[in-house]
N, CA, C and O atoms as a GROMACS GRO file, in nm:
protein
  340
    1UNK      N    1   0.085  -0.118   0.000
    1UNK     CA    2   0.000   0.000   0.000
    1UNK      C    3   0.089   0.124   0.000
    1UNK      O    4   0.185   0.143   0.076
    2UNK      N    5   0.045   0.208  -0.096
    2UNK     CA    6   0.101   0.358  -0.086
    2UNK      C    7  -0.008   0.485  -0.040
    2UNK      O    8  -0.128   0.503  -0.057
    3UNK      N    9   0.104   0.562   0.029
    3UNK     CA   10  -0.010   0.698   0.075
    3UNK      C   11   0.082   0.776   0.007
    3UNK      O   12   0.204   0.774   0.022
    4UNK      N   13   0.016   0.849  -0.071
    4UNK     CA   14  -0.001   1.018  -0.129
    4UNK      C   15  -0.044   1.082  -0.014
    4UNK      O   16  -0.139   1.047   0.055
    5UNK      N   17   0.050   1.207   0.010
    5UNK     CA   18   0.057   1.313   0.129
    5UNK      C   19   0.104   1.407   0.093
    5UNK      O   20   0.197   1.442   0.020
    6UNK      N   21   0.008   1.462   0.171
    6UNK     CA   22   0.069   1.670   0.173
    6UNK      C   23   0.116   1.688   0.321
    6UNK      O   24   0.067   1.634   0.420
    7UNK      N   25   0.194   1.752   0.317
    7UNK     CA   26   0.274   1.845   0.419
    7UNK      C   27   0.184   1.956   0.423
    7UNK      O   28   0.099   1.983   0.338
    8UNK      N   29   0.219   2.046   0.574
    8UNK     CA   30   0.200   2.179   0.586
    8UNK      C   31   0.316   2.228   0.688
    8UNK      O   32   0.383   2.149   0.754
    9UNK      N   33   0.329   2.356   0.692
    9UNK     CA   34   0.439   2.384   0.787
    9UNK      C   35   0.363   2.503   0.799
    9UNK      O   36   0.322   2.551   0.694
   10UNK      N   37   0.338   2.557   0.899
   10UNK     CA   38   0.301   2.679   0.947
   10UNK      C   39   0.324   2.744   0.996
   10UNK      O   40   0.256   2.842   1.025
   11UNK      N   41   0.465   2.710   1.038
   11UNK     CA   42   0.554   2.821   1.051
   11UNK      C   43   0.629   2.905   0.939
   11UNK      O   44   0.682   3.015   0.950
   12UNK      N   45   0.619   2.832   0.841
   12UNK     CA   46   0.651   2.924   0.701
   12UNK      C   47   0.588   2.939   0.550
   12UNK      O   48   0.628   2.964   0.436
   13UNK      N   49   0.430   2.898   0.636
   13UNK     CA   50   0.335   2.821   0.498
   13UNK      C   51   0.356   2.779   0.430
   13UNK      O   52   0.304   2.843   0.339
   14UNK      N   53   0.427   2.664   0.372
   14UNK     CA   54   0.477   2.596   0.238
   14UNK      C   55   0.391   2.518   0.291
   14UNK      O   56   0.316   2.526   0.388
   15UNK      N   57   0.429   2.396   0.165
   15UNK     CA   58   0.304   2.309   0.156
   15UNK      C   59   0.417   2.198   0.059
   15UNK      O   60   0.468   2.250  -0.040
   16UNK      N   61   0.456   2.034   0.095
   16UNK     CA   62   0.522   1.939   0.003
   16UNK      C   63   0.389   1.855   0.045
   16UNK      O   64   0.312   1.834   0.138
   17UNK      N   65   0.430   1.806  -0.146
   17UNK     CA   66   0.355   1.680  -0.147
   17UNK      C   67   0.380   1.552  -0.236
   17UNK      O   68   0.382   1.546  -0.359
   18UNK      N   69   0.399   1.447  -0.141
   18UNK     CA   70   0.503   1.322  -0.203
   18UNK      C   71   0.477   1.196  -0.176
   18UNK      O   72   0.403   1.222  -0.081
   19UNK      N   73   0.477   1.108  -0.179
   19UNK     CA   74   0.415   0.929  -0.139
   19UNK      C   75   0.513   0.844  -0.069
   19UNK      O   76   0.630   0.869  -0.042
   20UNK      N   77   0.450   0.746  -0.048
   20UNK     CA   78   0.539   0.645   0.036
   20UNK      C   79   0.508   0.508   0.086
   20UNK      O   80   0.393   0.464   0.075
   21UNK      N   81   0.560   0.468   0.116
   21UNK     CA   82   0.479   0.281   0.101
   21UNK      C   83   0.513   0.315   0.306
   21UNK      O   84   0.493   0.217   0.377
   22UNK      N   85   0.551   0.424   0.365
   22UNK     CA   86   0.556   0.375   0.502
   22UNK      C   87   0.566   0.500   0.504
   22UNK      O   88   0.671   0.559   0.480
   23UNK      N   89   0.424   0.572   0.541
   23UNK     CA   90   0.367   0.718   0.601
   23UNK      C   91   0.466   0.762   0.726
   23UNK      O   92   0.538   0.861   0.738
   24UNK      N   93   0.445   0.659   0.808
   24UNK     CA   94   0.509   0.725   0.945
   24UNK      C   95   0.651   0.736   0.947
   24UNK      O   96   0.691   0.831   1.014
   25UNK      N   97   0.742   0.663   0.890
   25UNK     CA   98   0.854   0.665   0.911
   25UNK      C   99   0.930   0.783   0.815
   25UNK      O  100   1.047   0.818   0.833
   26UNK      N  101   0.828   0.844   0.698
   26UNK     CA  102   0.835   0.916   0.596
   26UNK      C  103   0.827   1.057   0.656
   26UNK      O  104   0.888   1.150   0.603
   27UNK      N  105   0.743   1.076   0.784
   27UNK     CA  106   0.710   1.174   0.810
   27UNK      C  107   0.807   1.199   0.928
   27UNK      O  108   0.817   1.314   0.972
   28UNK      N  109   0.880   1.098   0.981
   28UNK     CA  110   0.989   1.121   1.114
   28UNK      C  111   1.090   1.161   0.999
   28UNK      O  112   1.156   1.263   1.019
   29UNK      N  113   1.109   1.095   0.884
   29UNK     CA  114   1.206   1.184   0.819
   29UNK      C  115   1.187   1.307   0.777
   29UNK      O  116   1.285   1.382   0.780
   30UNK      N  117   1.088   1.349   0.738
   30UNK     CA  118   1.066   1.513   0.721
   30UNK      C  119   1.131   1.582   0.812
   30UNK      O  120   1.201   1.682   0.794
   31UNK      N  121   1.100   1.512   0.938
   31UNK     CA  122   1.085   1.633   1.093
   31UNK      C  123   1.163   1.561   1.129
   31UNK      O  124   1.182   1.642   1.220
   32UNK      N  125   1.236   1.479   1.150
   32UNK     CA  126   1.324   1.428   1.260
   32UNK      C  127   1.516   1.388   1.167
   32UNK      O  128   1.632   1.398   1.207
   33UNK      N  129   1.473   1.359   1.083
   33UNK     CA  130   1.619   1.292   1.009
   33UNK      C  131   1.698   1.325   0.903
   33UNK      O  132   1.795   1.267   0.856
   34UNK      N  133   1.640   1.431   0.869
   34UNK     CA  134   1.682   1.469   0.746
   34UNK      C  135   1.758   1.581   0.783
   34UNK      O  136   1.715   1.677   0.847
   35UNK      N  137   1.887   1.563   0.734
   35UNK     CA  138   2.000   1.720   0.759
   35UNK      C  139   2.011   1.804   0.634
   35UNK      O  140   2.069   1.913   0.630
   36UNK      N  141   1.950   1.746   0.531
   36UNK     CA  142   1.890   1.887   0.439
   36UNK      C  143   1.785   1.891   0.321
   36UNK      O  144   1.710   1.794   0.316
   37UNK      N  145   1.770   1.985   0.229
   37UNK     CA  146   1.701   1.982   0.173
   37UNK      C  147   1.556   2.047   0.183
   37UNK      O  148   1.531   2.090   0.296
   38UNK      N  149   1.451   2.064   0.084
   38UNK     CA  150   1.355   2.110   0.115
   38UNK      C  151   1.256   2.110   0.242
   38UNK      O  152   1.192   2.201   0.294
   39UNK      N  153   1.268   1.979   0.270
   39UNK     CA  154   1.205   2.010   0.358
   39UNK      C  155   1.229   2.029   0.556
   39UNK      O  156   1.168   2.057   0.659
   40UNK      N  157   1.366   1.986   0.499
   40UNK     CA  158   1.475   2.009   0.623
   40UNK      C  159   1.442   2.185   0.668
   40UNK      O  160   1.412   2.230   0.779
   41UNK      N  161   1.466   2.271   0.513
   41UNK     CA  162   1.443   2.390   0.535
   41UNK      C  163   1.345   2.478   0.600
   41UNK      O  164   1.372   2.592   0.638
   42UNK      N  165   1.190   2.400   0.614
   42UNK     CA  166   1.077   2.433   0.676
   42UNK      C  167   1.020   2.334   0.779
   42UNK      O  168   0.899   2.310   0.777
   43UNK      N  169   1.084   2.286   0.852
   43UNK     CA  170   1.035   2.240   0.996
   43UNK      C  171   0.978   2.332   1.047
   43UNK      O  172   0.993   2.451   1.021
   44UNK      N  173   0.885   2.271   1.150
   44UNK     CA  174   0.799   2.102   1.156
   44UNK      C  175   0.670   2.127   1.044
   44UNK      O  176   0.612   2.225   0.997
   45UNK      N  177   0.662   2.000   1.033
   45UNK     CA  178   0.570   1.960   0.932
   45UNK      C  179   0.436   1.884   0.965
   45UNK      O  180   0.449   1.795   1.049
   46UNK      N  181   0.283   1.909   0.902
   46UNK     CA  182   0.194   1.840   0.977
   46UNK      C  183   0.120   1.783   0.873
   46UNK      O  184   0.091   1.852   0.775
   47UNK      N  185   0.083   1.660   0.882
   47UNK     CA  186  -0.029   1.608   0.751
   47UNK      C  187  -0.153   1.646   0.726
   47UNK      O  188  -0.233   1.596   0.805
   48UNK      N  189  -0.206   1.725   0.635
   48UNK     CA  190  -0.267   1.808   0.583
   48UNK      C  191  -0.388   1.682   0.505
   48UNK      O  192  -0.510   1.686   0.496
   49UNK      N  193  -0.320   1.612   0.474
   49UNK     CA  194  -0.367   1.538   0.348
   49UNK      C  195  -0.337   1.386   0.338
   49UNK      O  196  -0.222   1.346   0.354
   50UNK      N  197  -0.410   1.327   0.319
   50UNK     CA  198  -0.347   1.170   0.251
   50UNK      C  199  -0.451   1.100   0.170
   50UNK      O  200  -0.569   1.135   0.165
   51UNK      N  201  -0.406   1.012   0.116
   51UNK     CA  202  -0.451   0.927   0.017
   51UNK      C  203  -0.408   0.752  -0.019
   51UNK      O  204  -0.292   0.731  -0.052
   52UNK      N  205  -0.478   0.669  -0.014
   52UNK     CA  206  -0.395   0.558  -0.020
   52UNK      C  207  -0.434   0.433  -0.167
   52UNK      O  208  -0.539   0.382  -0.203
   53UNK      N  209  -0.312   0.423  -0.211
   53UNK     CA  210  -0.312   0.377  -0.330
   53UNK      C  211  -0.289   0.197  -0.346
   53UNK      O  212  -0.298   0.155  -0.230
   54UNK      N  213  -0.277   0.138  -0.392
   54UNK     CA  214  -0.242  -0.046  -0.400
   54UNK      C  215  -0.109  -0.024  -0.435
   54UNK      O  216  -0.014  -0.044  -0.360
   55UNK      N  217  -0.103   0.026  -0.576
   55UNK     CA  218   0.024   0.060  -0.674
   55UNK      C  219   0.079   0.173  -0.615
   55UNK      O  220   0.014   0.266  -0.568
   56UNK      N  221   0.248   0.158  -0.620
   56UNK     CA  222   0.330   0.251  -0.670
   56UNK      C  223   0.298   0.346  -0.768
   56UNK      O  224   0.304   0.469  -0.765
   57UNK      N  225   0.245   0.234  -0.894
   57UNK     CA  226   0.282   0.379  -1.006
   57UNK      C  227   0.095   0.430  -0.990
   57UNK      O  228   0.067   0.528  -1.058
   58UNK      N  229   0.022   0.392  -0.939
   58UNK     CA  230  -0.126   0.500  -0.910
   58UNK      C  231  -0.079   0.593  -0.820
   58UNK      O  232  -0.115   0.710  -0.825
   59UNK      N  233   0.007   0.548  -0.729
   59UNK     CA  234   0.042   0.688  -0.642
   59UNK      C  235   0.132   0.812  -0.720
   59UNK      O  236   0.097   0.930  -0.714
   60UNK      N  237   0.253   0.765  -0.793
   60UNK     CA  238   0.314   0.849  -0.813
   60UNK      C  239   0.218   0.930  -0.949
   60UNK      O  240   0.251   1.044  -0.981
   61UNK      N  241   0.118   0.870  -1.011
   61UNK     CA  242   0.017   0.960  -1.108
   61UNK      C  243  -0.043   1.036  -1.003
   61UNK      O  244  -0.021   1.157  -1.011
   62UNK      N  245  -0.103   1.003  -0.920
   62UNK     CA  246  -0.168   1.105  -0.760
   62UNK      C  247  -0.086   1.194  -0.743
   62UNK      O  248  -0.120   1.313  -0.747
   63UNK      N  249   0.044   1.155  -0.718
   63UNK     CA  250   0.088   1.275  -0.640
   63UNK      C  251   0.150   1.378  -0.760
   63UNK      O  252   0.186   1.492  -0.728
   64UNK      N  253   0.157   1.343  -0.860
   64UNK     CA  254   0.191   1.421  -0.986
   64UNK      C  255   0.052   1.548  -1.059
   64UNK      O  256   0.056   1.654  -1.122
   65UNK      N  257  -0.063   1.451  -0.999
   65UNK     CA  258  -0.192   1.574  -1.008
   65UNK      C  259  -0.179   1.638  -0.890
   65UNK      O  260  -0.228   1.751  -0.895
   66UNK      N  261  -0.142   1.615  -0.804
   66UNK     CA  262  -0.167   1.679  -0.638
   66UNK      C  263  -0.047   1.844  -0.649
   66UNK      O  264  -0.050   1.955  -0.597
   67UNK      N  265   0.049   1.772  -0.749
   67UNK     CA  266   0.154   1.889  -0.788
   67UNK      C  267   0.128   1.980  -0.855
   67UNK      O  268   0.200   2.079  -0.849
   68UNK      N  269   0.020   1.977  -0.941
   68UNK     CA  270  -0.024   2.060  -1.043
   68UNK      C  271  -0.061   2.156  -1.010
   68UNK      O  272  -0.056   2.150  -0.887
   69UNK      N  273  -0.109   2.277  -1.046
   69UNK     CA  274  -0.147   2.408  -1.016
   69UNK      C  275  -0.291   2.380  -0.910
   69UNK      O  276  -0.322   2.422  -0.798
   70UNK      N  277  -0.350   2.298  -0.998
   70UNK     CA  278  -0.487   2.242  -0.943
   70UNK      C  279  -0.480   2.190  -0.831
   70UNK      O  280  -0.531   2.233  -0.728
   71UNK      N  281  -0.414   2.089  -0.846
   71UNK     CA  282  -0.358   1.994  -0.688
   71UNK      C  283  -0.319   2.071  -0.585
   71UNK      O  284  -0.370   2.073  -0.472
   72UNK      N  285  -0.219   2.139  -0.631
   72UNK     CA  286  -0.186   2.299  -0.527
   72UNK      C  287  -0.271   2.344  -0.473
   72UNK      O  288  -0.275   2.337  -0.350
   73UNK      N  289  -0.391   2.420  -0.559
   73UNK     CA  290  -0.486   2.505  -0.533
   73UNK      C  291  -0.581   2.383  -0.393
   73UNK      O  292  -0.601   2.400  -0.273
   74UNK      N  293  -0.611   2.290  -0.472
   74UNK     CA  294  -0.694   2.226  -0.371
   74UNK      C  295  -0.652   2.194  -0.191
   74UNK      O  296  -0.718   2.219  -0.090
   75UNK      N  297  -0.546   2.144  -0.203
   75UNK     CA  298  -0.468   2.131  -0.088
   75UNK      C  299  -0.500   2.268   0.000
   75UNK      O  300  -0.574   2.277   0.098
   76UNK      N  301  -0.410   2.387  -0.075
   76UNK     CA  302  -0.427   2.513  -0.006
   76UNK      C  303  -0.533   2.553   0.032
   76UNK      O  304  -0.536   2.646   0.113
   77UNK      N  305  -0.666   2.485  -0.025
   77UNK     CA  306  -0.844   2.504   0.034
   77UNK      C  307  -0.840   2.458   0.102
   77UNK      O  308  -0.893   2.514   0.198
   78UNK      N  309  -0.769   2.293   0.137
   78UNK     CA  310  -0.801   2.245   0.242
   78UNK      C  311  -0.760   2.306   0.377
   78UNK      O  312  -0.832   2.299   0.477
   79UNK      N  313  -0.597   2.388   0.372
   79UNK     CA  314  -0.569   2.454   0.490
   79UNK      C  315  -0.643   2.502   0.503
   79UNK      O  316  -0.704   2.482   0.608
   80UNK      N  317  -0.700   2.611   0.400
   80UNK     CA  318  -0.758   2.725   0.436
   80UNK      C  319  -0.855   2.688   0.502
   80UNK      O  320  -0.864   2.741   0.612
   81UNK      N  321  -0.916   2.630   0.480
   81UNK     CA  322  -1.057   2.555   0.541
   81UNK      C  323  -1.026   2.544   0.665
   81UNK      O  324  -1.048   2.662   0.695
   82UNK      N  325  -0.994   2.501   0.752
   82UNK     CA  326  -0.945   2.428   0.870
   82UNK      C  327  -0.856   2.519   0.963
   82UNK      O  328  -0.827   2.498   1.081
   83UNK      N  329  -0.812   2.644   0.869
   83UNK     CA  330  -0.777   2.734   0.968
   83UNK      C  331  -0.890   2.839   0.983
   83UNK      O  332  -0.859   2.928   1.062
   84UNK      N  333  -1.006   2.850   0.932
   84UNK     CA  334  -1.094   2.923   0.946
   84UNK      C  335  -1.207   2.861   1.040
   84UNK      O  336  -1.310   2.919   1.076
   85UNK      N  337  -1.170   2.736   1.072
   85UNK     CA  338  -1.261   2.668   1.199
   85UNK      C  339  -1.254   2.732   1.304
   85UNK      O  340  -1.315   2.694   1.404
   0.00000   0.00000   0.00000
């Protein structure tokens, strides 16, 4: 099984979004293990989003629409949404 996931960081509003056959250990690397890179650069990070796929390659088509302007846009509704609660 794969999950398609969005990031949020709100301490510097960005927003990544990327897959993984093991969510949790994916997400201690965001925030816990990683000494660089994108998302090293915007700690801490919170799951915004997920999705879960059978296939590899259905996820990486998911997370390739989730990248799109559209995919973007939607995600960013969803913060928005949820910070206006």
């Amino acid at each position: 099984m794969f999950t398609v996931y969005a990031l949020h960081s709100a301490k510097f509003n960005k927003i990544y979004i990327g897959y993984s056959s093991d969510m949790e250990n994916r997400l201690d690397a965001h925030n816990i293990y990683q000494t660089k890179g994108y998302t090293f650069r915007y700690r801490p990070w919170v799951v915004v989003y997920t999705e879960s796929y059978p296939t590899k390659k259905e996820a990486m088509i998911r997370e390739r629409q989730l990248k799109s302007a559209k995919g973007r846009e939607f995600i960013w509704n969803l913060i928005n949404y949820r910070q206006d609660d």
